[in-house]
C-alpha positions in Angstrom: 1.1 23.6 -24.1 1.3 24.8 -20.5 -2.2 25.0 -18.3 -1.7 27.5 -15.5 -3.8 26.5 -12.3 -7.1 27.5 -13.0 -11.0 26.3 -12.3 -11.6 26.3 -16.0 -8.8 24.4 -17.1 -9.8 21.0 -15.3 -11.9 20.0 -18.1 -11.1 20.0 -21.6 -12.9 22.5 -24.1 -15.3 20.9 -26.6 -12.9 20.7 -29.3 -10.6 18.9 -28.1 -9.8 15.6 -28.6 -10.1 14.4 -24.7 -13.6 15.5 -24.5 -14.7 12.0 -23.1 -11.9 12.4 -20.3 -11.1 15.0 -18.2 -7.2 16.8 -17.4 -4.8 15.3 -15.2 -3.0 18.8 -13.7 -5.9 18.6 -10.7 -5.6 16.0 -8.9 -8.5 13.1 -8.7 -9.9 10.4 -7.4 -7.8 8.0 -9.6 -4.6 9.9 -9.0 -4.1 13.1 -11.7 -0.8 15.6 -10.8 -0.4 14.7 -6.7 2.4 16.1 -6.3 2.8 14.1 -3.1 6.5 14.5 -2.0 6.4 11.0 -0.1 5.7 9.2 -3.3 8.8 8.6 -4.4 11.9 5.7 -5.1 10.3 2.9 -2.6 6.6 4.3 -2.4 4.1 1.6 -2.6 0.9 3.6 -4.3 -2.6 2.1 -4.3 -5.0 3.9 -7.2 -8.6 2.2 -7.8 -9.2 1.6 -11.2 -12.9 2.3 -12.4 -12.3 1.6 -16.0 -11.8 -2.1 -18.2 -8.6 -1.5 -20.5 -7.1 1.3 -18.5 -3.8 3.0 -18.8 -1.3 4.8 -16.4 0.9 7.7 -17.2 3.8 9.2 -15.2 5.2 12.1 -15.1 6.4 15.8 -13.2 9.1 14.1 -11.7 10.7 16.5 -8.8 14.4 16.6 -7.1 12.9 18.6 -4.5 9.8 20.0 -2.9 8.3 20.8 0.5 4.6 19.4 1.1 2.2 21.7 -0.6 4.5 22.6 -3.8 2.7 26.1 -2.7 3.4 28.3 -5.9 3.7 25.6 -8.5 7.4 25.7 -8.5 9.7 22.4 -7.6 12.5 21.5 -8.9 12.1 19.8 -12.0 13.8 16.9 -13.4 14.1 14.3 -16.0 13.9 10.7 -15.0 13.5 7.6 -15.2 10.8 5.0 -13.5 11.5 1.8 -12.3 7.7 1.0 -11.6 5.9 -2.7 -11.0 1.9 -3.0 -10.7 0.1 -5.4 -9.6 -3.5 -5.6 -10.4 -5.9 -7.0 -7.4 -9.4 -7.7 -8.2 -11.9 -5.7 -5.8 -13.0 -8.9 -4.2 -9.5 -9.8 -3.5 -9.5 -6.6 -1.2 -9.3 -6.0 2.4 -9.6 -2.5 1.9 -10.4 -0.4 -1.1 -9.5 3.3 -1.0 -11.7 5.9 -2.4 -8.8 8.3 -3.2 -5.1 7.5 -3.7 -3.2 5.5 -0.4 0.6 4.9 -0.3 2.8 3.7 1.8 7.0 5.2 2.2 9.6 5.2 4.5 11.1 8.9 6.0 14.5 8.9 6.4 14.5 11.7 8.7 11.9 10.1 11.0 14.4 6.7 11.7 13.6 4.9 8.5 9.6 4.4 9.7 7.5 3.0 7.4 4.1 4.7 7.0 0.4 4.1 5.7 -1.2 7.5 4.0 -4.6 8.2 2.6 -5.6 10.7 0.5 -8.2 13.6 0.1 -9.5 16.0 -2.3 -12.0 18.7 -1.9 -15.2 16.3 -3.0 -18.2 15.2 -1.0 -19.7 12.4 -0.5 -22.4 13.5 -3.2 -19.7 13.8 -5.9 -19.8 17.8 -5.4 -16.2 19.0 -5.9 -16.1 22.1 -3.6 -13.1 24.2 -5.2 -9.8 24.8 -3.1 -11.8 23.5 0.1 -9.0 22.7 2.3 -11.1 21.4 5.2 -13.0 19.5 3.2 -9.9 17.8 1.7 -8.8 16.6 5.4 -11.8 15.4 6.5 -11.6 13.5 3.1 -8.0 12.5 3.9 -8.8 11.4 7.5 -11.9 9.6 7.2 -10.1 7.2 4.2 -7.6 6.5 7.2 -10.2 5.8 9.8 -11.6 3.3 8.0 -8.3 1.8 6.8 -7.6 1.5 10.1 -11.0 0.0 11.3 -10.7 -2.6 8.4 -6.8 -4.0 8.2 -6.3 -3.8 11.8 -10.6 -4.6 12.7 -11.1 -1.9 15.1 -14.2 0.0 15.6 -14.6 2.8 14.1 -14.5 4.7 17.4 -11.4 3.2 18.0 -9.8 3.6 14.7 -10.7 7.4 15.1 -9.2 7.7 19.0 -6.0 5.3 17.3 -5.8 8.2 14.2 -6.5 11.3 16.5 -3.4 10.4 18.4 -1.0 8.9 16.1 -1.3 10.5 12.3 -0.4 13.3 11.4 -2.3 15.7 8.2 -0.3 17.5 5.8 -1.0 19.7 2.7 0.9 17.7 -0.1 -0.6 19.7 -2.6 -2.2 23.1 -2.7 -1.5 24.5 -6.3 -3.0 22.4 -8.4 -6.6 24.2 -8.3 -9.5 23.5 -8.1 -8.1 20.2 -5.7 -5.9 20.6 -2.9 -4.4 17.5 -1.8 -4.3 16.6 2.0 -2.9 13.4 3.1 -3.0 11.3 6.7 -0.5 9.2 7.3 0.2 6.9 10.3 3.3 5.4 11.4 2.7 1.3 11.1 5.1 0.4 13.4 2.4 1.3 16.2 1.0 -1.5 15.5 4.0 -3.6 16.1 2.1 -6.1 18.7 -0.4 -6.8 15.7 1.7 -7.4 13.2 4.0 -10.1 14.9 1.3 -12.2 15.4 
């Protein structure tokens, strides 16, 4: 059965068997139908995981896309994943991410290697604000920020300036109502000096 993009459809109906749960095609805090271009062969993802006991699915593989997948329309494939996990108990963390992170490499930007957070459209409060772009990249930003003022112990002034000038914010997924996905991602080689030490 196909879902097309719609409010409604982001939680089952009452007879359904996944009444406990909620659909996957918008994307959520624990991950859902991203659609995130960068997060492919090589992609390091980071997902929080809430739940004792729980499972991950893949799946709406893509051969190609642009950021946003605007319509709903990519260019579907069959595939196969190659995927290893690694669970890390929340103390064990440096940083933990509200929303999805990742980390890729672009080819067409010299092979860098990048850090990205994500945001949906939900504030702080848990209200989900539907198709609220904005709200998505303040989301998006603010999970950097403090990434940044964490792993590489800035102040959060800092960490802002530091993101301001050197990430960049893209729309990696607007079709997938009622949560757009916005991601910030930062090149780590800027902090080359740190990292060597």
């Amino acid at each position: 059965m196909v879902f097309v993009p719609d409010r409604d459809g982001a939680v089952p109906a009452v007879d359904e068997v996944a009444t406990s749960g909620l659909r996957t095609i918008p994307p959520r805090e624990i991950g859902g139908n991203m659609d995130v271009k960068q997060m492919g062969a090589g992609a390091r993802v980071r997902f929080m995981c809430d739940v004792d006991g729980a499972l991950v699915s893949l799946g709406d593989p893509h051969f190609a896309q642009g950021d946003g997948e605007s319509c709903g329309v990519a260019i579907e494939m069959s595939a196969r994943a190659v995927v290893r996990f690694e669970l890390v108990p929340a103390e064990e963390l440096v940083w933990a991410p509200n929303y999805p992170a990742y980390e890729f490499v672009e080819p067409e930007r010299g092979e860098r290697r990048y850090i990205a957070t994500t945001g949906i459209p939900v504030t702080d409060s848990g209200d989900n604000r539907d198709r609220d772009i904005y709200l998505a990249a303040q989301v998006a930003f603010s999970q950097l920020v403090d990434y940044l003022a964490v792993v590489y112990e800035l102040t959060p002034e800092a960490a802002y300036i530091v993101a301001s000038v050197a990430a960049d914010l893209r729309i990696s997924s607007i079709v997938n109502v009622p949560n757009p996905v916005v991601s910030a991602m930062i090149p780590i080689d800027v902090f080359r000096e740190k990292q060597e030490r």
